[in-house]
C-alpha positions as protocol buffer text, in pm:
chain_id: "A"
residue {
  index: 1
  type: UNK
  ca { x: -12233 y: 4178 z: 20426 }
}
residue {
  index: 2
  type: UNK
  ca { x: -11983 y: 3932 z: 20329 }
}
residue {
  index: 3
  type: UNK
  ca { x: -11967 y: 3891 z: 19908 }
}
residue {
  index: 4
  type: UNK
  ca { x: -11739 y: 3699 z: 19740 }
}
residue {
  index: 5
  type: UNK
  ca { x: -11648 y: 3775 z: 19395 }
}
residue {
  index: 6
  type: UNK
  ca { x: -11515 y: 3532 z: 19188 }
}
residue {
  index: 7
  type: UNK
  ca { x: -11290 y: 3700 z: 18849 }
}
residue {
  index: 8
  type: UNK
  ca { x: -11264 y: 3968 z: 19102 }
}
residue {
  index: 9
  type: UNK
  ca { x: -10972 y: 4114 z: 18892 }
}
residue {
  index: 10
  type: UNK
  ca { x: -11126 y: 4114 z: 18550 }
}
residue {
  index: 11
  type: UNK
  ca { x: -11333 y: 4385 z: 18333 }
}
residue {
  index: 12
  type: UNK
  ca { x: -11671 y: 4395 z: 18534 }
}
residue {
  index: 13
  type: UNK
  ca { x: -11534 y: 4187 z: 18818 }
}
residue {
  index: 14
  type: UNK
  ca { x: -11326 y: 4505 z: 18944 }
}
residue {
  index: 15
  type: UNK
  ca { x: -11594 y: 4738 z: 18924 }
}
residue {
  index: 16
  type: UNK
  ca { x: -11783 y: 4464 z: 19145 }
}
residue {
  index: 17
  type: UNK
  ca { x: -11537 y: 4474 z: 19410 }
}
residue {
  index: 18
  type: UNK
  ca { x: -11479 y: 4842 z: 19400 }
}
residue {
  index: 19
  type: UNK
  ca { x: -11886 y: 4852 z: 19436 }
}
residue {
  index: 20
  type: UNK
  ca { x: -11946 y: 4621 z: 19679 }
}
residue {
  index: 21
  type: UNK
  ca { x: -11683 y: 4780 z: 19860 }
}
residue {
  index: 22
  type: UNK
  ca { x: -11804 y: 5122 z: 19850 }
}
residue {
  index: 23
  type: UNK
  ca { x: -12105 y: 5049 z: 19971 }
}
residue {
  index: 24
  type: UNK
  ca { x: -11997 y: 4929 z: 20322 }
}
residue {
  index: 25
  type: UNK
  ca { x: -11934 y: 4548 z: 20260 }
}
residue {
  index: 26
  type: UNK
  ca { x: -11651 y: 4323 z: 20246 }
}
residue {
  index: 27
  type: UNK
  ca { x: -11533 y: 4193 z: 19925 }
}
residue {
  index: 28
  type: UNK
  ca { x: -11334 y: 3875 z: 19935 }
}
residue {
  index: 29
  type: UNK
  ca { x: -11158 y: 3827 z: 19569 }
}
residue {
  index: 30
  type: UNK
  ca { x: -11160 y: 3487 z: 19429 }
}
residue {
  index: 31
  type: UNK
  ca { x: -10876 y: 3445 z: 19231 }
}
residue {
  index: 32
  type: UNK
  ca { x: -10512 y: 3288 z: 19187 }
}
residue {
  index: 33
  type: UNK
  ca { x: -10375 y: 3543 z: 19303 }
}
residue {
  index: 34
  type: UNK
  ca { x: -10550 y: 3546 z: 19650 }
}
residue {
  index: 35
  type: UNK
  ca { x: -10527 y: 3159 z: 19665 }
}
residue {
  index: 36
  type: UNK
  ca { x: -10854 y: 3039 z: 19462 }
}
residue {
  index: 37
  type: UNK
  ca { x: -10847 y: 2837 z: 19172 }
}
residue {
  index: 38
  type: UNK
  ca { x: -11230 y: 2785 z: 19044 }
}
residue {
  index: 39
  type: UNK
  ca { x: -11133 y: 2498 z: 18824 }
}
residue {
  index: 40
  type: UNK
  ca { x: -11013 y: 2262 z: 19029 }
}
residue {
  index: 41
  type: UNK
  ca { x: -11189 y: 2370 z: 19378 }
}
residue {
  index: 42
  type: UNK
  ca { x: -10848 y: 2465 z: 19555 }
}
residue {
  index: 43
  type: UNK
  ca { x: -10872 y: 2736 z: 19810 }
}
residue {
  index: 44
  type: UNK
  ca { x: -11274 y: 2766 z: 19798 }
}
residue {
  index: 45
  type: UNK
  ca { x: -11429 y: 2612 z: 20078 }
}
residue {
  index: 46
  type: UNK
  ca { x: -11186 y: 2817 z: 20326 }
}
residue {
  index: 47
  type: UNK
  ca { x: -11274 y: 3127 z: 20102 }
}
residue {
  index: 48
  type: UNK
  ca { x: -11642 y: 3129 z: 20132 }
}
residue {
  index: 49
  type: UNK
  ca { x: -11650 y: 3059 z: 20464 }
}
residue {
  index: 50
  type: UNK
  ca { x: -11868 y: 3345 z: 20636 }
}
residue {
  index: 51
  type: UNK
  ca { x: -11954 y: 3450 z: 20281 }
}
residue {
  index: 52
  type: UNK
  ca { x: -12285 y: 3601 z: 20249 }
}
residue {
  index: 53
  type: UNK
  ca { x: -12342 y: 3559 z: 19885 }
}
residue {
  index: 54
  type: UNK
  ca { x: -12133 y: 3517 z: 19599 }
}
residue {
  index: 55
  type: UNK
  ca { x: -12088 y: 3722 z: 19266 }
}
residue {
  index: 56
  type: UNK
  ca { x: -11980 y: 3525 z: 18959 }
}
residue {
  index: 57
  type: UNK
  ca { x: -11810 y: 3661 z: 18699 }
}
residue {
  index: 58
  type: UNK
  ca { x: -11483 y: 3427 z: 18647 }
}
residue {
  index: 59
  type: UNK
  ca { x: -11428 y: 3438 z: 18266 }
}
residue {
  index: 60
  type: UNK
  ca { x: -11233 y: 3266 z: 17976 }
}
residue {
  index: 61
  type: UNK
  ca { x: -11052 y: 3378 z: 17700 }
}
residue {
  index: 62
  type: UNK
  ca { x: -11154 y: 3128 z: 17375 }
}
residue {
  index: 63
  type: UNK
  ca { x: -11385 y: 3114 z: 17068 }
}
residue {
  index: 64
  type: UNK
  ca { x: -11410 y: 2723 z: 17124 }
}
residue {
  index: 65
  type: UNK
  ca { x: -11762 y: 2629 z: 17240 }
}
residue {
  index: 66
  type: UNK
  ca { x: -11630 y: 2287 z: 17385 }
}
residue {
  index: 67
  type: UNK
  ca { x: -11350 y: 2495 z: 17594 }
}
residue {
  index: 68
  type: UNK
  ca { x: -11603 y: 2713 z: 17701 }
}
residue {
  index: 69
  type: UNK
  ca { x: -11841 y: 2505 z: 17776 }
}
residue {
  index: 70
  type: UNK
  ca { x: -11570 y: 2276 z: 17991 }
}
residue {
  index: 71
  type: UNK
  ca { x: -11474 y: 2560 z: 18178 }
}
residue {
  index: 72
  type: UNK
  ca { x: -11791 y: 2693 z: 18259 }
}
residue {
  index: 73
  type: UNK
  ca { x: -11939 y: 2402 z: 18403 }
}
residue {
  index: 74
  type: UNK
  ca { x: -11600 y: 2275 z: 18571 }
}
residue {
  index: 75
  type: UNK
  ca { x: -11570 y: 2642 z: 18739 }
}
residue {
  index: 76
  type: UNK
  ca { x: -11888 y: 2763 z: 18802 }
}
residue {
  index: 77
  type: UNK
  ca { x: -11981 y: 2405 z: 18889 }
}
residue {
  index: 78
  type: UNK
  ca { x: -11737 y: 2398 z: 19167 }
}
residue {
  index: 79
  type: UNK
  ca { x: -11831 y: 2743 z: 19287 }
}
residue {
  index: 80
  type: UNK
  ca { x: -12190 y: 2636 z: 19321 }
}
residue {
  index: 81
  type: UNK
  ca { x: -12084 y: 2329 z: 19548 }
}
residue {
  index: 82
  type: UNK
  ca { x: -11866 y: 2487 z: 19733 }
}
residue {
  index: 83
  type: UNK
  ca { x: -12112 y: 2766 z: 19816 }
}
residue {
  index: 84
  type: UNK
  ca { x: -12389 y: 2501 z: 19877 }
}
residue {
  index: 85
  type: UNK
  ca { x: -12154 y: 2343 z: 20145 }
}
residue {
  index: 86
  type: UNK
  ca { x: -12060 y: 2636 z: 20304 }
}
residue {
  index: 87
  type: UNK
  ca { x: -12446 y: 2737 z: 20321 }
}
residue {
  index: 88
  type: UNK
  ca { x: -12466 y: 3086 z: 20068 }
}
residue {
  index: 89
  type: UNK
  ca { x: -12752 y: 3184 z: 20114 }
}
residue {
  index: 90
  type: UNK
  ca { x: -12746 y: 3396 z: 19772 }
}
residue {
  index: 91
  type: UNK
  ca { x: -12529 y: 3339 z: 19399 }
}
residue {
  index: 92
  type: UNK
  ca { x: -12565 y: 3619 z: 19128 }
}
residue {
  index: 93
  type: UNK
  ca { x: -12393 y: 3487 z: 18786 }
}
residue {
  index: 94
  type: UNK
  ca { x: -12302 y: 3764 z: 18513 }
}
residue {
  index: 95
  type: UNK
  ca { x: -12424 y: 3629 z: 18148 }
}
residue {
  index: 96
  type: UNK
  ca { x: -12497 y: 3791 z: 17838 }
}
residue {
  index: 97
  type: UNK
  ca { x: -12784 y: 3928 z: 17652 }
}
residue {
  index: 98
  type: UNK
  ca { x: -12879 y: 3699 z: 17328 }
}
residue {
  index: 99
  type: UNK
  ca { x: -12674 y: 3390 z: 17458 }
}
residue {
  index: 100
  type: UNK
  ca { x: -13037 y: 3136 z: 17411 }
}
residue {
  index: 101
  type: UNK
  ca { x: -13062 y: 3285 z: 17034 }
}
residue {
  index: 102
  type: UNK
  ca { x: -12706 y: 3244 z: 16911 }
}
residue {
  index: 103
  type: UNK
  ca { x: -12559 y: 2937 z: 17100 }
}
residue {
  index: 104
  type: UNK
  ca { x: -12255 y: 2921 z: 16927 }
}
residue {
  index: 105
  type: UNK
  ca { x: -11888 y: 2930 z: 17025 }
}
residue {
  index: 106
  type: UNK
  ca { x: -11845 y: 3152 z: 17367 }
}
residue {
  index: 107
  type: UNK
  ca { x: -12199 y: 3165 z: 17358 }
}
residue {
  index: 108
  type: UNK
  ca { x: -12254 y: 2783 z: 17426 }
}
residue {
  index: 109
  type: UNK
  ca { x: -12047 y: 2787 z: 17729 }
}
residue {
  index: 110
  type: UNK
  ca { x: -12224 y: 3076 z: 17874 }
}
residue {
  index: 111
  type: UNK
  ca { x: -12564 y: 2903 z: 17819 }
}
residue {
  index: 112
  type: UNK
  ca { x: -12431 y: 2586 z: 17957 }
}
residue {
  index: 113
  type: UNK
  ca { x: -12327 y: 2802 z: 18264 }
}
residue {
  index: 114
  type: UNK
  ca { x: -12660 y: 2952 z: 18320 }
}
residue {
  index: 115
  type: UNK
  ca { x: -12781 y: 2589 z: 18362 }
}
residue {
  index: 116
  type: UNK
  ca { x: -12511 y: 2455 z: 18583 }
}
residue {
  index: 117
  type: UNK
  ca { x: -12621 y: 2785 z: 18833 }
}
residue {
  index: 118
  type: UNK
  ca { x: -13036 y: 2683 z: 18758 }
}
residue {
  index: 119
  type: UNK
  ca { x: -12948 y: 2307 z: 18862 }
}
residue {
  index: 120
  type: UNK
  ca { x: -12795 y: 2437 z: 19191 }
}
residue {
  index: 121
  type: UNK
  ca { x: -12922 y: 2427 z: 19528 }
}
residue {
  index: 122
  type: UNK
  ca { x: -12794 y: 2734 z: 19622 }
}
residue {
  index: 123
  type: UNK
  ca { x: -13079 y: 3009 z: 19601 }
}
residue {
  index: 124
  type: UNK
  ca { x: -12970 y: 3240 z: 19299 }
}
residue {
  index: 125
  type: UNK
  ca { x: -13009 y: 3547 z: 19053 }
}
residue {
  index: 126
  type: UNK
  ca { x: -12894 y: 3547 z: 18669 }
}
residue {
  index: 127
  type: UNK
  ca { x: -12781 y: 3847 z: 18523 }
}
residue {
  index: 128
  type: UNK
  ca { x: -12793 y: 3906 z: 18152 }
}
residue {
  index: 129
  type: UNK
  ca { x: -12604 y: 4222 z: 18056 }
}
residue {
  index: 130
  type: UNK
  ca { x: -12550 y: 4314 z: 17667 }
}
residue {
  index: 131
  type: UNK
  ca { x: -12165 y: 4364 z: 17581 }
}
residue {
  index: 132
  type: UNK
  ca { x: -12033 y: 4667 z: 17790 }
}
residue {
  index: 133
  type: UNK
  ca { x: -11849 y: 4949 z: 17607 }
}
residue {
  index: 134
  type: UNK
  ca { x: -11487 y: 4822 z: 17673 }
}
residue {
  index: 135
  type: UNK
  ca { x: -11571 y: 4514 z: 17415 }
}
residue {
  index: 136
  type: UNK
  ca { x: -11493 y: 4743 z: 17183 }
}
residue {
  index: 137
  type: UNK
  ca { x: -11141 y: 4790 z: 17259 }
}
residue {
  index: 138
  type: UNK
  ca { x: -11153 y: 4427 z: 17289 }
}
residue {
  index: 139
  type: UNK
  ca { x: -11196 y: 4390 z: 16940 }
}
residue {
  index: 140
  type: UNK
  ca { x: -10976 y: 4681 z: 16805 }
}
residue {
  index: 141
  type: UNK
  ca { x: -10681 y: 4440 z: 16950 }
}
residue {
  index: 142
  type: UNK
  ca { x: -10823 y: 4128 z: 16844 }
}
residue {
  index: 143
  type: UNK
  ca { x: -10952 y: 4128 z: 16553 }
}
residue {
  index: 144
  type: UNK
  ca { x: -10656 y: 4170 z: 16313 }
}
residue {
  index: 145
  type: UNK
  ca { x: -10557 y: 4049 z: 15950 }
}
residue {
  index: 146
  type: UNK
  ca { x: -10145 y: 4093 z: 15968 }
}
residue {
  index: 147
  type: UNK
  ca { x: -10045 y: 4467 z: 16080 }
}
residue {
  index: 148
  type: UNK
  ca { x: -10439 y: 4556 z: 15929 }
}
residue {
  index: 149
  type: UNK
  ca { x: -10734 y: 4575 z: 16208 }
}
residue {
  index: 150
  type: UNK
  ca { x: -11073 y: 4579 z: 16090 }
}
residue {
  index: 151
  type: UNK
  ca { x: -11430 y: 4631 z: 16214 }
}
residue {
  index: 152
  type: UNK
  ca { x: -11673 y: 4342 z: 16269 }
}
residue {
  index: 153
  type: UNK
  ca { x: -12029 y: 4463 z: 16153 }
}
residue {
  index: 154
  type: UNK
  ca { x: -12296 y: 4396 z: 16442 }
}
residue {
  index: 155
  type: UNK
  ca { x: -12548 y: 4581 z: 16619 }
}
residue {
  index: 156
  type: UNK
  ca { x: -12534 y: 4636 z: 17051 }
}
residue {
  index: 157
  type: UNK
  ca { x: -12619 y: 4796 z: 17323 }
}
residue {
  index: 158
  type: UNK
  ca { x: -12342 y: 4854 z: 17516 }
}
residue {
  index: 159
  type: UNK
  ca { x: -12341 y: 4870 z: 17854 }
}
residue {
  index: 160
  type: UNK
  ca { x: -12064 y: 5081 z: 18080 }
}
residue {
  index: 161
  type: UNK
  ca { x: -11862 y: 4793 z: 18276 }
}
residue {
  index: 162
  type: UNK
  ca { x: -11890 y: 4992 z: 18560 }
}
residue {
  index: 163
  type: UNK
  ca { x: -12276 y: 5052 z: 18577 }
}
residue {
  index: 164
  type: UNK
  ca { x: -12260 y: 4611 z: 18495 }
}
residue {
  index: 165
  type: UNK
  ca { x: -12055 y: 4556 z: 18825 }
}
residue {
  index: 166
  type: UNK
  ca { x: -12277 y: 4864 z: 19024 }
}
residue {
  index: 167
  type: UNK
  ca { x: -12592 y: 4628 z: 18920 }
}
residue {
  index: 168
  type: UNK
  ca { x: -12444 y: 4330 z: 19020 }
}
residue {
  index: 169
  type: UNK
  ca { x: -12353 y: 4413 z: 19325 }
}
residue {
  index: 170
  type: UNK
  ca { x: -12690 y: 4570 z: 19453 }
}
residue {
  index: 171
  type: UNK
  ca { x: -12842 y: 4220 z: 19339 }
}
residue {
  index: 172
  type: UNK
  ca { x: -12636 y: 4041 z: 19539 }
}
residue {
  index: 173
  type: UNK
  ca { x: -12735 y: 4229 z: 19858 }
}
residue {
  index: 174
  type: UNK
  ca { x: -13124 y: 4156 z: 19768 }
}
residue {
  index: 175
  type: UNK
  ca { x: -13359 y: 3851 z: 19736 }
}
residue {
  index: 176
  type: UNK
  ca { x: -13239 y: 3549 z: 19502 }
}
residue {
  index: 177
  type: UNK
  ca { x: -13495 y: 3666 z: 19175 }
}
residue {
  index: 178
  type: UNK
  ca { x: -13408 y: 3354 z: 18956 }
}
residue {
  index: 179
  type: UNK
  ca { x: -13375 y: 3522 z: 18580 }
}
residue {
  index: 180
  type: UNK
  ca { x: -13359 y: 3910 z: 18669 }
}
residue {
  index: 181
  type: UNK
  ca { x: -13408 y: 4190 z: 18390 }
}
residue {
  index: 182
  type: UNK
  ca { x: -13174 y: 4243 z: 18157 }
}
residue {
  index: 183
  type: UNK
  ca { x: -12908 y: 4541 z: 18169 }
}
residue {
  index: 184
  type: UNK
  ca { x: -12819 y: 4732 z: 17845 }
}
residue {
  index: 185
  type: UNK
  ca { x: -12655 y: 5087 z: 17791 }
}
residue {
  index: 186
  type: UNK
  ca { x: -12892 y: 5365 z: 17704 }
}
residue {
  index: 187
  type: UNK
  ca { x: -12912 y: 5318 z: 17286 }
}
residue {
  index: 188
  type: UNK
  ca { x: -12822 y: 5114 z: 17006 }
}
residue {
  index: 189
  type: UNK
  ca { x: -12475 y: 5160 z: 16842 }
}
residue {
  index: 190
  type: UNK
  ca { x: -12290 y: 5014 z: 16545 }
}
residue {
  index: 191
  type: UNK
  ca { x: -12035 y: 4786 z: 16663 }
}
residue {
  index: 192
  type: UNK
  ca { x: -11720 y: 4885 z: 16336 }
}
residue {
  index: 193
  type: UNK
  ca { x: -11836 y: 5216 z: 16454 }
}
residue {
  index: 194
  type: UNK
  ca { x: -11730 y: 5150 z: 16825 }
}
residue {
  index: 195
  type: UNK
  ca { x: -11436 y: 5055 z: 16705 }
}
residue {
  index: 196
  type: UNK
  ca { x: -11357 y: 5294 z: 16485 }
}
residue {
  index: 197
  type: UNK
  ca { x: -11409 y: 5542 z: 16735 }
}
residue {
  index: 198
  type: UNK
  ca { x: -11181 y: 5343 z: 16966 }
}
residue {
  index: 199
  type: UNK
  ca { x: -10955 y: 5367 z: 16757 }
}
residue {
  index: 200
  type: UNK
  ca { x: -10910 y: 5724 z: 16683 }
}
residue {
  index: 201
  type: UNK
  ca { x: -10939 y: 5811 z: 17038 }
}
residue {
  index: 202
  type: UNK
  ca { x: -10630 y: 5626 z: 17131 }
}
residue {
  index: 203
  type: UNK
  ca { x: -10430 y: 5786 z: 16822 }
}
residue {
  index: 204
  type: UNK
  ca { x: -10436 y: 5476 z: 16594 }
}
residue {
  index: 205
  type: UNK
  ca { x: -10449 y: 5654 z: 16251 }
}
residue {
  index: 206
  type: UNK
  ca { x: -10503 y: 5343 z: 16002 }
}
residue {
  index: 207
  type: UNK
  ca { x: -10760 y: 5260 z: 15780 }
}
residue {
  index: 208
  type: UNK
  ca { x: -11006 y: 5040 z: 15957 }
}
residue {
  index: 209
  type: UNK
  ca { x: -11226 y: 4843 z: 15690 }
}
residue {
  index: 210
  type: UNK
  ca { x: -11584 y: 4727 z: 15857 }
}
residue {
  index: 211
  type: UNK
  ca { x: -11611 y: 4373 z: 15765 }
}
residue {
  index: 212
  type: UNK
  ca { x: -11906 y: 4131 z: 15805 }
}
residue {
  index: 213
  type: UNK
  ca { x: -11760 y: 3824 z: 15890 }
}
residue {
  index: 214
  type: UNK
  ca { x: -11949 y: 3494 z: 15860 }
}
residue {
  index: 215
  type: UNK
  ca { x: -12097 y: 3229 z: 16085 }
}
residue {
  index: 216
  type: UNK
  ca { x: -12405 y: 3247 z: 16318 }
}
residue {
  index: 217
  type: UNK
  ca { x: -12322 y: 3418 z: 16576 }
}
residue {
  index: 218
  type: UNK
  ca { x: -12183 y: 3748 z: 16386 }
}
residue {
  index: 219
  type: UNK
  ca { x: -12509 y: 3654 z: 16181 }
}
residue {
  index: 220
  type: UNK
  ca { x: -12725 y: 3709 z: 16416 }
}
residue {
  index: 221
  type: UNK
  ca { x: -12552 y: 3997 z: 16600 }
}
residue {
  index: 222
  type: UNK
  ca { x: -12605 y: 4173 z: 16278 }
}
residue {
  index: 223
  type: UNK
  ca { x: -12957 y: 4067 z: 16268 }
}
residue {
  index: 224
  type: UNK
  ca { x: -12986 y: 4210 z: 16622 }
}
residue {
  index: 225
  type: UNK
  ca { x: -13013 y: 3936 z: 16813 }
}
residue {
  index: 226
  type: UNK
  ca { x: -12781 y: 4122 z: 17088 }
}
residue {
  index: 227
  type: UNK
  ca { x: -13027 y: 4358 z: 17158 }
}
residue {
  index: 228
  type: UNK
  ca { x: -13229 y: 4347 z: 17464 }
}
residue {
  index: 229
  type: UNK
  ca { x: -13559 y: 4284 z: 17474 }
}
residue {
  index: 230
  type: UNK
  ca { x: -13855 y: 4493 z: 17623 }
}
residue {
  index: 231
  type: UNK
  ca { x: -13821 y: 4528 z: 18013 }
}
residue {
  index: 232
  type: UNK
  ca { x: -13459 y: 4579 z: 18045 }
}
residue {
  index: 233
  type: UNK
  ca { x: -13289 y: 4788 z: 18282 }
}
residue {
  index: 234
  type: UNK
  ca { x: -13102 y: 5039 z: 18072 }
}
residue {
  index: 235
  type: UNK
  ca { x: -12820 y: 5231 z: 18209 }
}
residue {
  index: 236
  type: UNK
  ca { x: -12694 y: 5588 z: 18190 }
}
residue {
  index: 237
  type: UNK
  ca { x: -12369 y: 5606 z: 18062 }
}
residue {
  index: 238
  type: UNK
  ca { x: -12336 y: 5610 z: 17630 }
}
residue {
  index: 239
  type: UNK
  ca { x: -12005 y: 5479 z: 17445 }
}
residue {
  index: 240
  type: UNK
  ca { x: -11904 y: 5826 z: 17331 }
}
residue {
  index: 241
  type: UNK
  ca { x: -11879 y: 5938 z: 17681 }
}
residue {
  index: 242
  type: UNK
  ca { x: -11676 y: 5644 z: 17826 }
}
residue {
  index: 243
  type: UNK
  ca { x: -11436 y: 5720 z: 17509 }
}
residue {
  index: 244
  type: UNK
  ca { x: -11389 y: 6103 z: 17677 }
}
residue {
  index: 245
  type: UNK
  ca { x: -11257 y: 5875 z: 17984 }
}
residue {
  index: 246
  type: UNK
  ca { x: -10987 y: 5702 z: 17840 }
}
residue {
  index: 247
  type: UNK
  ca { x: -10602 y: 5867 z: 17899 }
}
């Protein structure tokens, strides 16, 4: 098979390509750098041509719910039209876990995704997948008050990015199944814990305060509202041994 991956180069989008790629198929990367820009169309059509489905999982970096929710639509909007004209038979879309009960910020976009790819005429699968393990590190970097990092409070189920992009590309080689099951890593962990841990393991030797910060969507992350729900598909690998991985 054909499968074209769009934020090919990205966290799970990499482990998609390297999947889809060991198991016999040809991955076309949909990206600047190969010539695709998802936000204004350029490049697609002569991209997906020959394509026999299409893995989404083009992302953007803001806590803005109207800048998500532009580029969501705008992208994955194109890449639904453009696969529609070139006659995909199959489009898989990587979402997240909890996105319908906390609609707020990132969130919103994501949800407005999901119905931009349930509006399409393209036959197509949507994959929910609770934060994967590397969020963590994520945060460590991000989440910073002057030269002092702190820990947001929350509870997950962290998935391994790799098992994420694994899944994803097995679904795109199957049957369109509208909403599949969700994916979520094999138990519940603290998220300040993650990051603590993170932390350590990469030599950082600070004090890391755990902080719970407000507004809904932390809210509700701490209420567990991240957490998958019965019938899940729940992977193998825990956060303590993807930390052994890290150089």
């Amino acid at each position: 098979m054909r499968i074209a991956v769009a934020g090919g180069t990205g966290v799970v989008g990499s482990h998609v390509v390297e999947a889809v790629r060991a198991d016999g198929h040809d991955a076309v990367v949909l990206s600047r750098g190969t010539g695709v820009d998802l936000t204004t169309g350029a490049g697609l059509d002569a991209a997906l041509d020959g394509v026999d489905a299409v893995i989404d999982t083009a992302n953007v970096s803001t806590l803005s719910a109207d800048a998500a929710t532009r580029f969501f639509q705008t992208a994955t909007g194109n890449l639904v039209a453009a696969a529609a004209q070139a006659r995909v038979p199959h489009v898989v879309l990587l979402s997240i876990v909890g996105i319908d009960r906390m609609p707020y910020d990132y969130y919103a976009g994501k949800l407005a995704q999901e119905r931009v790819v349930e509006a399409a005429s393209v036959p197509w699968t949507i994959l929910r997948a609770t934060q994967s393990h590397e969020f963590a590190a994520q945060l460590f970097h991000r989440a910073k008050v002057g030269p002092l990092h702190v820990a947001r409070r929350a509870r997950g189920q962290p998935v391994a990015a790799r098992e994420v992009g694994a899944h994803l590309a097995r679904l795109a080689t199957g049957a369109p199944q509208g909403r599949a099951a969700d994916l979520a890593g094999p138990q519940e962990e603290r998220l300040d814990d993650m990051v603590k841990a993170y932390a350590r393991r990469t030599g950082h030797g600070g004090w890391i305060p755990s902080v719970s910060l407000p507004g809904a969507q932390m809210k509700g992350m701490r209420a567990g509202l991240a957490l998958p729900g019965d019938g899940a598909v729940i992977g193998v690998q825990p956060f303590a041994e993807w930390l052994t991985e890290l150089g």
